[in-house]
FILOBA-330505 format. One record per residue (C-alpha): residue in one letter; x, y, z. Coordinates in steps of 0.001 Angstrom, whole numbers, plus 500000, padded with zeros to 6 digits. Example, Ala and Ser with C-alpha at 12.3 -4.5 7.8 and 13.67 -1.06 7.14 Angstrom:
BEGIN
{"a",{512300,495500,507800}}
{"s",{513670,498940,507140}}
***
This chain:
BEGIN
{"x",{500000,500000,500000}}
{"x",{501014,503897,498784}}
{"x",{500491,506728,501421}}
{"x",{502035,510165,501057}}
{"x",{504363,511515,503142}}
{"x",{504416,515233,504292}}
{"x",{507321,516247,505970}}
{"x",{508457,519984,507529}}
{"x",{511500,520839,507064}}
{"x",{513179,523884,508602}}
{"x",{514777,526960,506739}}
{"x",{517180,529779,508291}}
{"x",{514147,532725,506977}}
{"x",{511900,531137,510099}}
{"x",{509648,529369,507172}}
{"x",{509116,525785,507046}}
{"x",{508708,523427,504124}}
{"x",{506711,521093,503319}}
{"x",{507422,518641,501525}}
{"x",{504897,516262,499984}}
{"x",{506048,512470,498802}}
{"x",{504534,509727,498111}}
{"x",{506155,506949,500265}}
{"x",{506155,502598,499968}}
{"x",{505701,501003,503325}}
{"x",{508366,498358,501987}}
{"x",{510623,501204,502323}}
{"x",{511671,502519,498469}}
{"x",{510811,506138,497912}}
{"x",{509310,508002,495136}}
{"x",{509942,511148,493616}}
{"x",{508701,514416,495734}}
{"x",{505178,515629,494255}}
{"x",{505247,519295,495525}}
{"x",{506830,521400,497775}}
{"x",{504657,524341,499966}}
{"x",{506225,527282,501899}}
{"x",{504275,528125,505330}}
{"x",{505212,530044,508579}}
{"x",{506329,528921,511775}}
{"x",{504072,528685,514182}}
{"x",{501121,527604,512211}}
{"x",{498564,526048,513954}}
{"x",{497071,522711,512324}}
{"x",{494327,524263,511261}}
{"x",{495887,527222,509809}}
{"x",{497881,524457,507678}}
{"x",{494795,522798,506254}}
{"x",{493342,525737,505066}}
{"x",{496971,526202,503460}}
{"x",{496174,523175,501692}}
{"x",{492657,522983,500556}}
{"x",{493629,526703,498943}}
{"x",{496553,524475,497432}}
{"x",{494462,521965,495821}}
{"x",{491198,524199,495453}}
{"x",{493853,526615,493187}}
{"x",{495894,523342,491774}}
{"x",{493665,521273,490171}}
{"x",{496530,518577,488808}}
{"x",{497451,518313,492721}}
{"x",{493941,517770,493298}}
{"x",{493427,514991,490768}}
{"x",{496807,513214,492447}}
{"x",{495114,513857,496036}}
{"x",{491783,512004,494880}}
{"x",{493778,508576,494118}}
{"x",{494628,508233,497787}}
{"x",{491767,507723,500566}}
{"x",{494009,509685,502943}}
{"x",{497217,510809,503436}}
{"x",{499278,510325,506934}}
{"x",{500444,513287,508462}}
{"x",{502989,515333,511150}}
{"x",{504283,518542,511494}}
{"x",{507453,518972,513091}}
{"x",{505713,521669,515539}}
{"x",{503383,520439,517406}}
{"x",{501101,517290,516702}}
{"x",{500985,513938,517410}}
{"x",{500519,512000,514059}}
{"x",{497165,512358,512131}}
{"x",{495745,511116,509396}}
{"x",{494470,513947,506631}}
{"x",{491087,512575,505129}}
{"x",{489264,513777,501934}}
{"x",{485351,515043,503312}}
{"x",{485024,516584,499585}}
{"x",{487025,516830,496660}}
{"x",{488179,519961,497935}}
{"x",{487978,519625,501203}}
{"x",{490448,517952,503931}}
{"x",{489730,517529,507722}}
{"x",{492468,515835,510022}}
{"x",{491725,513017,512118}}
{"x",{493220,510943,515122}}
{"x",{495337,508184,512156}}
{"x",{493682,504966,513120}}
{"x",{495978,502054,515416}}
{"x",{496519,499617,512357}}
{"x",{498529,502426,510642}}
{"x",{500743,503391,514224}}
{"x",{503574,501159,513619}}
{"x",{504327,502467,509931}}
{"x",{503639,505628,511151}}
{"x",{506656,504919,513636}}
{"x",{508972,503959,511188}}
{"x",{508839,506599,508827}}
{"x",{507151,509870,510166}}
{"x",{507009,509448,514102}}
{"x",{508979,512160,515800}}
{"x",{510690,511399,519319}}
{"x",{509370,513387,522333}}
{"x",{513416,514759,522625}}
{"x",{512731,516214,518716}}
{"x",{509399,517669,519426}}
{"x",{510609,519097,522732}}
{"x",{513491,520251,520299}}
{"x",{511747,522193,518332}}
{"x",{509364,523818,521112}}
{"x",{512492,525044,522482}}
{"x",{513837,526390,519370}}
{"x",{511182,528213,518892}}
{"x",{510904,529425,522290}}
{"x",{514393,530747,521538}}
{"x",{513341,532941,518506}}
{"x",{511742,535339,521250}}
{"x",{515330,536116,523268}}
{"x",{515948,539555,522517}}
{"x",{519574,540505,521963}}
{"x",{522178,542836,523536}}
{"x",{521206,545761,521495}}
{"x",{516861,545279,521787}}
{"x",{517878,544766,526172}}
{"x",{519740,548068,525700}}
{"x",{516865,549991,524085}}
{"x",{514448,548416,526799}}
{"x",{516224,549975,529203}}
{"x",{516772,553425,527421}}
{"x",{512898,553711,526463}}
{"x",{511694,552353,530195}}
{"x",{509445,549653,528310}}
{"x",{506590,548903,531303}}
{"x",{507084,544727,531420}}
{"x",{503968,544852,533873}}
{"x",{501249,546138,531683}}
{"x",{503317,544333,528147}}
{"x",{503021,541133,530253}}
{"x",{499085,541506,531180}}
{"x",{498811,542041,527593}}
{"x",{500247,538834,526944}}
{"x",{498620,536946,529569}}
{"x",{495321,538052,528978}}
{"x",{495847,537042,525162}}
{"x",{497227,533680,525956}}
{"x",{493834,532690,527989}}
{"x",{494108,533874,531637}}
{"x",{493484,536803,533666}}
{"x",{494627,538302,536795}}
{"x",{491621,536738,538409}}
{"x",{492974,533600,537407}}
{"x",{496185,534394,539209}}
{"x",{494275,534793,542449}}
{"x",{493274,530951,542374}}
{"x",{497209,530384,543078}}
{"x",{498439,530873,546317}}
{"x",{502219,532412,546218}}
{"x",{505729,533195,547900}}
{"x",{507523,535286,546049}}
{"x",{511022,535821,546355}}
{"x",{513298,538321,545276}}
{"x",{517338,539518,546033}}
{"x",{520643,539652,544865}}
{"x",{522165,536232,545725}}
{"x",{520294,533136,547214}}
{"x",{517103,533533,546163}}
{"x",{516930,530369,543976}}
{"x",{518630,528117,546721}}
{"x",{515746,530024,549143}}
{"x",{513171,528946,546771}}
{"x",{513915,525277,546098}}
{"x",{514774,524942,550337}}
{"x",{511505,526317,550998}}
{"x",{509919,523919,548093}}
{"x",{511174,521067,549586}}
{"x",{510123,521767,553041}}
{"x",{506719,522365,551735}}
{"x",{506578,519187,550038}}
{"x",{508075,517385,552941}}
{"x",{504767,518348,554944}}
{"x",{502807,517112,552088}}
{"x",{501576,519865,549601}}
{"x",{501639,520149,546116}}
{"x",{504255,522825,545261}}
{"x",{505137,524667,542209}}
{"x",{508440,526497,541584}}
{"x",{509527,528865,539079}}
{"x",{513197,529294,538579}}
{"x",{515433,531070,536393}}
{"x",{517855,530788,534525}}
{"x",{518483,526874,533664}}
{"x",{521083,524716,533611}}
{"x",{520850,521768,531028}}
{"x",{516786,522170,530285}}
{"x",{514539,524722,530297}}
{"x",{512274,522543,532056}}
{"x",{514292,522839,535096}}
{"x",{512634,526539,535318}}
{"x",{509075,524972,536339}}
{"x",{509143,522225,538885}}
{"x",{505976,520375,540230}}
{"x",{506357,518577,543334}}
{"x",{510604,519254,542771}}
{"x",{510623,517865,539658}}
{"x",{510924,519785,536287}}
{"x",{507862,518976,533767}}
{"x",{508502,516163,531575}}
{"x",{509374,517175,527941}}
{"x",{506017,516474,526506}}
{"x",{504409,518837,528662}}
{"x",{506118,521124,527951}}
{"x",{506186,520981,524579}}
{"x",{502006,520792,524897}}
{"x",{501498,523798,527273}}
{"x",{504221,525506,524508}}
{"x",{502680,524922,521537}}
{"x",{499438,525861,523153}}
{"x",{499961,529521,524089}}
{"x",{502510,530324,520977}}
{"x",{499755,529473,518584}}
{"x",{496802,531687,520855}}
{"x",{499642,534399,521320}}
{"x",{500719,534367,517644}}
{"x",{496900,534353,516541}}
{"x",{496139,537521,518613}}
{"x",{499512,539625,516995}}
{"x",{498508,543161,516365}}
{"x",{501800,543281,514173}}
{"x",{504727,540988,513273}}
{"x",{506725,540439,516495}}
{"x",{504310,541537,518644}}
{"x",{504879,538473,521215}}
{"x",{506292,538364,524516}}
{"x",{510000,537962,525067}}
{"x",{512018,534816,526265}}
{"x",{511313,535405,530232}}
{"x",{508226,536886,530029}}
{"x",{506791,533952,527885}}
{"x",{507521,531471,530445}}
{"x",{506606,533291,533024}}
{"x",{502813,533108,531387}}
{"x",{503800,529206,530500}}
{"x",{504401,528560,533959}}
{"x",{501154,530194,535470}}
{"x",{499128,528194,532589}}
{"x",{500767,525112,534526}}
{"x",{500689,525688,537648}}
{"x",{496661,526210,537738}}
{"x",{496200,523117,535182}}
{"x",{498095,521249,537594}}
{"x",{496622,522215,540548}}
{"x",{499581,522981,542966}}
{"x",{498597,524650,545791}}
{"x",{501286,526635,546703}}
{"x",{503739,528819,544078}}
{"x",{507401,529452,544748}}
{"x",{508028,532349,542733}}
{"x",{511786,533658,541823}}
{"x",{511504,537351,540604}}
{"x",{514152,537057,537415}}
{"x",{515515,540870,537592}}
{"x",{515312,543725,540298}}
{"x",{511441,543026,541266}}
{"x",{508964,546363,541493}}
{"x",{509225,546079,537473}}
{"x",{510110,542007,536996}}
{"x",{507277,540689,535126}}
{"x",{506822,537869,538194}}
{"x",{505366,540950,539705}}
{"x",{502028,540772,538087}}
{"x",{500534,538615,540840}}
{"x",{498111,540454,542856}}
{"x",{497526,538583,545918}}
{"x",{501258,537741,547500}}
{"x",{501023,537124,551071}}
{"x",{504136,535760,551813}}
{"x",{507320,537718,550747}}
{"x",{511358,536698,550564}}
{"x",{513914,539298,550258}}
{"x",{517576,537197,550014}}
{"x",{521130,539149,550845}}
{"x",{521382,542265,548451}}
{"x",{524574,543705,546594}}
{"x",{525606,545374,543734}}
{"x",{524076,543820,540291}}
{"x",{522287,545038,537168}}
{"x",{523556,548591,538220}}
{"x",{522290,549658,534318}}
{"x",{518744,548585,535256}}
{"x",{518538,548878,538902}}
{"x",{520676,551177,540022}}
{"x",{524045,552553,541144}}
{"x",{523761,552383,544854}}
{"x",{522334,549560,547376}}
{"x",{519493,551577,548778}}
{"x",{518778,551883,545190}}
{"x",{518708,548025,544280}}
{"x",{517128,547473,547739}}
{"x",{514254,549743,546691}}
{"x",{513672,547806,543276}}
{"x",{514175,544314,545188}}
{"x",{511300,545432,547611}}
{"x",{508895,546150,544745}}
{"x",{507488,542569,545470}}
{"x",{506174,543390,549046}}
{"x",{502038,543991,548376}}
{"x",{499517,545084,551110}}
{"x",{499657,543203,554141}}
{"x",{501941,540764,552413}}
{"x",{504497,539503,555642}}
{"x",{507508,540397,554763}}
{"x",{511391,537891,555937}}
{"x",{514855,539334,554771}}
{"x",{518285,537894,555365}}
{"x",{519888,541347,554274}}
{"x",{522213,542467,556569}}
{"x",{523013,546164,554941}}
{"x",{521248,548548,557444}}
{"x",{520444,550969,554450}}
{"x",{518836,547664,552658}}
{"x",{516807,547143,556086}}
{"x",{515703,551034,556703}}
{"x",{514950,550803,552597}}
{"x",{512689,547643,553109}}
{"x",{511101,548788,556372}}
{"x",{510509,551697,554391}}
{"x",{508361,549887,551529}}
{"x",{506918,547437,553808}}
{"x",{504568,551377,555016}}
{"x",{504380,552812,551715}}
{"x",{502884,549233,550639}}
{"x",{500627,549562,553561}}
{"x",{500435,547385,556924}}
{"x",{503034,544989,555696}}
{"x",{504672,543519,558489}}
{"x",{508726,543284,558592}}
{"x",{510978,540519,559834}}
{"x",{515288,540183,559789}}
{"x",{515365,536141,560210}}
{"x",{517111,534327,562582}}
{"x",{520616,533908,562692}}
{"x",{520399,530216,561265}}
{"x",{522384,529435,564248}}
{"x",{520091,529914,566650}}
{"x",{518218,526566,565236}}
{"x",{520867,524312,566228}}
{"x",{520901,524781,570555}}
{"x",{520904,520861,571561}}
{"x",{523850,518466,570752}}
{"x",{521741,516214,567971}}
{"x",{520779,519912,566171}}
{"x",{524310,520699,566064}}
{"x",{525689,517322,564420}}
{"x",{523018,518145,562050}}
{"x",{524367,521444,561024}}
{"x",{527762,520146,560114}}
{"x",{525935,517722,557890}}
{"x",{524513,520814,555585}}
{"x",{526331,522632,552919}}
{"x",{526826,526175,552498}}
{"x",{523802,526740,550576}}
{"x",{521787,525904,553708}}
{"x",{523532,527515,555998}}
{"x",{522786,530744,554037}}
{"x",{519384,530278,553316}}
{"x",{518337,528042,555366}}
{"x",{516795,530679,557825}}
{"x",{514923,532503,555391}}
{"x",{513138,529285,553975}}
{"x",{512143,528280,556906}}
{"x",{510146,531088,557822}}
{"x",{508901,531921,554362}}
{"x",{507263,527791,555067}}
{"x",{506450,529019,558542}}
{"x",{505027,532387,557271}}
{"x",{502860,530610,554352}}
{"x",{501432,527217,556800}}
{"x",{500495,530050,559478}}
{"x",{498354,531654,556782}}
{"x",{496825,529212,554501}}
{"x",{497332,525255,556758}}
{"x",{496625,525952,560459}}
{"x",{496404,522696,560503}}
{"x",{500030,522154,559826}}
{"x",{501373,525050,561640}}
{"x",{503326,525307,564789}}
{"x",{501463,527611,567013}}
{"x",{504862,529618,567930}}
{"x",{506294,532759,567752}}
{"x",{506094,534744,564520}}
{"x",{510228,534721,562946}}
{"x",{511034,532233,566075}}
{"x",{514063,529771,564960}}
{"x",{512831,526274,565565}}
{"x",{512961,523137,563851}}
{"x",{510283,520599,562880}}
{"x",{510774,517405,561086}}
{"x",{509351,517875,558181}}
{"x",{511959,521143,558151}}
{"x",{514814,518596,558420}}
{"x",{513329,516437,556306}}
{"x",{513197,519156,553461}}
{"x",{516987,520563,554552}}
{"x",{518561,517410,553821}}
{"x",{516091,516410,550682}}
{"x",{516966,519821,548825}}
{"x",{518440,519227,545641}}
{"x",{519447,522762,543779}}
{"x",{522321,521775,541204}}
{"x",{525239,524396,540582}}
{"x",{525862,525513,543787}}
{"x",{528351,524746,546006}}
{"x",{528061,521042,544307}}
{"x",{530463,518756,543905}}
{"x",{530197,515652,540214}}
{"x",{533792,513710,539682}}
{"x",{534164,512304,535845}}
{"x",{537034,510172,536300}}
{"x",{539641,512076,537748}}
{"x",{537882,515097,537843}}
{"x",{536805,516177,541159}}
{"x",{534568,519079,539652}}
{"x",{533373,521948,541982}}
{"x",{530277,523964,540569}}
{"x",{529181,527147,541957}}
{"x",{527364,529869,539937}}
{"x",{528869,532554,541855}}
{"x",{528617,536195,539987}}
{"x",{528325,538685,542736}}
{"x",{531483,539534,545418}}
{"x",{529780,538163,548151}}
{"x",{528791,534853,546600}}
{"x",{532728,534750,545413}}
{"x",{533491,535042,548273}}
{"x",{531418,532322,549783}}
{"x",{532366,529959,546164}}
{"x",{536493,530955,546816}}
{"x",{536001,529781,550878}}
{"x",{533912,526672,549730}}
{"x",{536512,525651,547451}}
{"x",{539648,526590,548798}}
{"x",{537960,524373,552147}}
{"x",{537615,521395,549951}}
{"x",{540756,521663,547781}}
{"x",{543647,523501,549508}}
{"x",{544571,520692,551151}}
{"x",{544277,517871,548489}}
{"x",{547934,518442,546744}}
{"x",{545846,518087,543481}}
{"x",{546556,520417,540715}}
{"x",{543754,523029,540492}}
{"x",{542296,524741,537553}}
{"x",{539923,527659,537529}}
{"x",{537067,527544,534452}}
{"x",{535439,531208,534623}}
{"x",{533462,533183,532646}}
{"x",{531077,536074,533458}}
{"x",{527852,537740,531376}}
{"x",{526474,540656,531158}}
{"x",{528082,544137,533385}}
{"x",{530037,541689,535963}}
{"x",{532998,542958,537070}}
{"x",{535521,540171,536507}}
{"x",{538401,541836,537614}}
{"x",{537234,541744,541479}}
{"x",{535567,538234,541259}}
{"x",{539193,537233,539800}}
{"x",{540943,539038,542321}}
{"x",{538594,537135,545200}}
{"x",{539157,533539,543603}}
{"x",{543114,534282,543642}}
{"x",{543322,535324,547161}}
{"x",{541961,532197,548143}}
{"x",{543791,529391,545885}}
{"x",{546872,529197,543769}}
{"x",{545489,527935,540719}}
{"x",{547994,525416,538195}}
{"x",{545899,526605,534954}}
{"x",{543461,529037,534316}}
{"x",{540938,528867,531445}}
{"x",{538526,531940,529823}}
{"x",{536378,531189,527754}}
{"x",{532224,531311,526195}}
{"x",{529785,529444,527610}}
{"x",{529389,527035,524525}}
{"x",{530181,523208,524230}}
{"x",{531687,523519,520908}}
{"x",{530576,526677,518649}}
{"x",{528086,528583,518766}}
{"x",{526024,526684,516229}}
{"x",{526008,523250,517992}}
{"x",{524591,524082,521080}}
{"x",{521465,522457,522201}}
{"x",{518635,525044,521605}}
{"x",{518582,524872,525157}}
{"x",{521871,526619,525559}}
{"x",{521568,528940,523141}}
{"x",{522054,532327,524658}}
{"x",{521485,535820,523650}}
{"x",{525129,537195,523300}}
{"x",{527034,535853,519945}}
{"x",{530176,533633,520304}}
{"x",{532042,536262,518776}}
{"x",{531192,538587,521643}}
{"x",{531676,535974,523960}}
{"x",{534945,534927,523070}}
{"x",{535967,538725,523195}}
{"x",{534654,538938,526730}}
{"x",{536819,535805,527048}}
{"x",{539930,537485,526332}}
{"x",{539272,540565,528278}}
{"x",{539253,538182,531473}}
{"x",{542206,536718,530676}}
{"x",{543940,540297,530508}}
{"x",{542278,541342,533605}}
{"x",{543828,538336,535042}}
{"x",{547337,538962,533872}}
{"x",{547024,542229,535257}}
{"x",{546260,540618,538984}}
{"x",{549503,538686,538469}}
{"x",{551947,541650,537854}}
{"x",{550227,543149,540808}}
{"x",{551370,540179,542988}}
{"x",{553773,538934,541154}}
{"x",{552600,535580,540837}}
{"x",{552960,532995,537606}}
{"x",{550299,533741,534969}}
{"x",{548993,530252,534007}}
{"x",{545873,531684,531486}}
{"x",{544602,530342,528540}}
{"x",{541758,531484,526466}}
{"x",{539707,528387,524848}}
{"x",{537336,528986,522147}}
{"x",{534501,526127,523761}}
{"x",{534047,523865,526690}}
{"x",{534917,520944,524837}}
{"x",{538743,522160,523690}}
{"x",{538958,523054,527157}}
{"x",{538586,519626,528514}}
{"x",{540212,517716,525664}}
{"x",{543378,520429,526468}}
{"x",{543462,519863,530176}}
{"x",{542915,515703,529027}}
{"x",{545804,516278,527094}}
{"x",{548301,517868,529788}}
{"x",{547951,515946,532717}}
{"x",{548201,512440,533458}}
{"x",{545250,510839,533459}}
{"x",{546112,508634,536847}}
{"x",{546567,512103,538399}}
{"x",{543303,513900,540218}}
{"x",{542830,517125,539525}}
{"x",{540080,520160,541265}}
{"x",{538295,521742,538844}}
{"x",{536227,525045,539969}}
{"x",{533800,526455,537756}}
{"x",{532184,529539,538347}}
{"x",{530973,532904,537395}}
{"x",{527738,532303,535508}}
{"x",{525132,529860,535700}}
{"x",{524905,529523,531903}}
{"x",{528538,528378,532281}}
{"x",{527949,525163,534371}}
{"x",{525186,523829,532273}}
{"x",{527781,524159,529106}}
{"x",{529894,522428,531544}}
{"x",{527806,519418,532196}}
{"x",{526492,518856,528724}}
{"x",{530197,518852,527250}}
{"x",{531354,516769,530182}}
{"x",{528260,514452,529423}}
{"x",{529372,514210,525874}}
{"x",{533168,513912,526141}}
{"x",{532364,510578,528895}}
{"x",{529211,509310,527093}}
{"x",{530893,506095,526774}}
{"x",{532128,505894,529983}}
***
């Protein structure tokens, strides 16, 4: 038996084509009959109105059409397989394709959930903005709040909606993605359903909405995708009028997290907070403010009391309000917001440790990493804070902001799993330290953590760094070398081999090129640390992850361990684990 095969097939102008041949099930191929241009992003029914104009207009394609009883068919967008069927001679409806057809189906059109996902993703990656559109944003004060109602009201859901979620949001300069996920899994431990959204990713953009601490599967996300591109692209007032990268998931992940029911949201604010598009949620009661410090001066300002008045943009009336700042400007800044909100109520958390008073608490402590030990405060009264006021069923009835410990508390300490920070992998004789330090005081915290752990190992060390966006790399630099002598230092772009073979989940908004030139200035900013102390200069500047690791293979004996740090920006260690993956996929 003859059935035709349609098959999409991506071009570099953001078109697809589709190609039409007629295909034996025995497996030999015939000639292609036509060829038809469409855009990406078109829905399945946009695509069969594409072709009954075909045929309707191309009466020879017709005739050809007529001799088959139906055609199978898949886009590489979105669908499962279907089965177009003829309802006139100029007519086509699609249809679920019928079980005895599944296994050819398999063999010759059936795309795997990882290729579907694929393409979701690539996609998704069409709405990053680059440098230049971020630097307009900022010069032109676009208002992401009312730009990402727009978008949320057009992709099905309104701010009413959002009130049928319960949140805590979270927002800061350093921690407040370890806060999150600690406060997640303490949640869960006492039995709710919990949603988290997270930015940025490491390996899969999945990882940036979690249900129950676990990122969505691929094919959910690749159905909630497809689901709000095609309403958002339908409702278009002009080309390009969608939301960008962030503030599409953002709207992704609300769309989940009511479909699935969670009943509590862990919300990361992505940048600064009073303007973050996490900010359109009208009803937080529970609110996280993490240690503060210089970062995103260009959008949030020069000063602390500046960022700390951005970072406080969360708090909403009678919200309850839990910092870990220490700053007193931050504090009188917050305190400040928390009355100009109106009647939110302030709290500085516990020193975390003031939770560890008996013996058995304090053979605990030594048992947690530094992530906890930084956080750990503030998630536990951000859990505290949201069981008093939605499960009084599960709640303590203590002190407001008193340090205590329950065991589901414990239980969700020592369950936490946040990847890239402060965590240690080994791949053979790689004893790899991750830590997606970019601030001074989180340097500081990474250098300490590492030079604990390595310092005394008489393994060679080597420092993998990069930094994006307005970082200053000369200080983090200067913090890593005061606290290890490092045997080789390597600069280089957060890419696993060029910029064209990374997974569409690492594709980032700055160009290789621009990376690689970023690379370099590190590497003289480094130099210039060495003249200043007079130490060795042991820098290289690699073009990818990949050379990197096959150079360092290369140099050192192989029956020698070595301590790898890598640090400086999150986007960095999920190169580093996908070219790590790949170079040991056999082992």
């Amino acid at each position: 038996m003859l059935k035709r095969h349609l098959q999409m097939k991506t071009n570099l102008s953001s078109m697809f084509s589709l190609h039409v041949r007629r295909v034996a099930y025995s497996g030999h191929e015939f000639s292609p009959l036509f060829t038809l241009q469409y855009q990406r992003g078109y829905s399945s029914h946009k695509l069969c109105k594409m072709l009954n104009k075909y045929f309707l207009y191309n009466s020879s394609q017709l005739k050809m059409f007529q001799t088959f009883e139906e055609c199978v068919f898949q886009t590489t967008q979105k669908l499962s397989c279907s089965t177009l069927m003829k309802k006139s001679n100029k007519q086509i409806i699609l249809q679920k394709t019928p079980n005895k057809y599944r296994n050819n189906e398999q063999k010759y059109i059936q795309y795997t959930e990882d290729q579907k996902y694929g393409e979701a993703v690539e996609t998704l990656n069409t709405l990053q903005t680059n440098a230049e559109t971020l630097r307009l944003s900022m010069k032109h004060n676009v208002n992401h709040l009312e730009d990402t109602h727009k978008y949320l009201l057009r992709s099905g859901l309104t701010l009413f909606d959002l009130k049928k979620l319960s949140y805590i949001h979270v927002s800061g300069t350093k921690g407040k993605g370890s806060t999150c996920a600690l406060t997640e899994s303490i949640l869960y431990a006492y039995g709710l359903k919990t949603g988290f959204y997270s930015s940025p990713h490491l390996v899969s953009v999945t990882e940036r909405i979690r249900v129950n601490g676990e990122p969505i599967s691929k094919e959910k996300f690749t159905r909630y995708f497809w689901k709000i591109y095609d309403k958002l692209q339908d409702a278009q007032d002009f080309e390009h009028d969608m939301p960008a990268y962030f503030k599409f998931l953002t709207i992704l992940a609300f769309h989940v997290f009511l479909e699935e029911r969670v009943e509590v949201v862990i919300l990361e604010v992505g940048i600064g907070g009073e303007l973050d598009c996490t900010n359109i949620v009208p009803n937080t009661r529970t609110v996280g403010i993490t240690s503060l410090g210089l970062e995103h001066t260009s959008l949030l300002g020069k000063t602390l009391s500046e960022i700390a008045w951005q970072k406080a943009g969360i708090i909403k009336p009678g919200s309850t309000v839990y910092t870990s700042a220490t700053q007193e400007d931050c504090i009188r800044i917050i305190r400040d917001r928390c009355k100009e909100k109106g009647s939110a109520h302030f709290h500085k958390v516990p020193d975390f440790e003031l939770y560890f008073q008996d013996e058995k608490d304090r053979e605990l402590k030594k048992s947690l990493n530094h992530v906890i030990l930084l956080n750990g405060s503030l998630a536990i009264q951000l859990a505290y804070d949201w069981l008093r006021q939605n499960r009084k069923d599960m709640s303590e009835r203590k002190e407001i902001n008193k340090a205590y410990l329950t065991k589901q508390v414990v239980e969700g300490l020592i369950n936490c799993h946040w990847p890239g920070r402060c965590q240690m992998i080994k791949y053979l004789n790689l004893n790899m330290h991750l830590d997606g330090a970019h601030t001074s005081e989180s340097m500081n915290i990474c250098g300490s953590w590492f030079s604990q752990s390595a310092n005394y190992s008489g393994n060679p060390k080597i420092l993998i760094f990069n930094t994006t966006g307005d970082r200053d790399s000369t200080t983090l630099l200067k913090i890593l070398k005061s606290f290890s002598d490092f045997d080789l230092v390597c600069f280089l772009p957060n890419v696993i081999t060029s910029a064209a073979s990374n997974t569409p989940d690492t594709q980032l908004i700055h160009a290789h090129a621009e990376q690689l030139e970023r690379a370099k200035m590190h590497a003289c900013n480094w130099e210039l640390l060495c003249l200043e102390d007079r130490t060795p200069n042991f820098a290289k500047i690699f073009p990818s992850l990949l050379s990197c690791f096959q150079y360092i293979q290369d140099e050192f004996d192989k029956s020698q361990q070595l301590d790898v740090l890598v640090t400086g920006s999150i986007h960095l260690l999920g190169a580093t684990i996908l070219s790590l993956n790949k170079l040991y996929k056999d082992v």
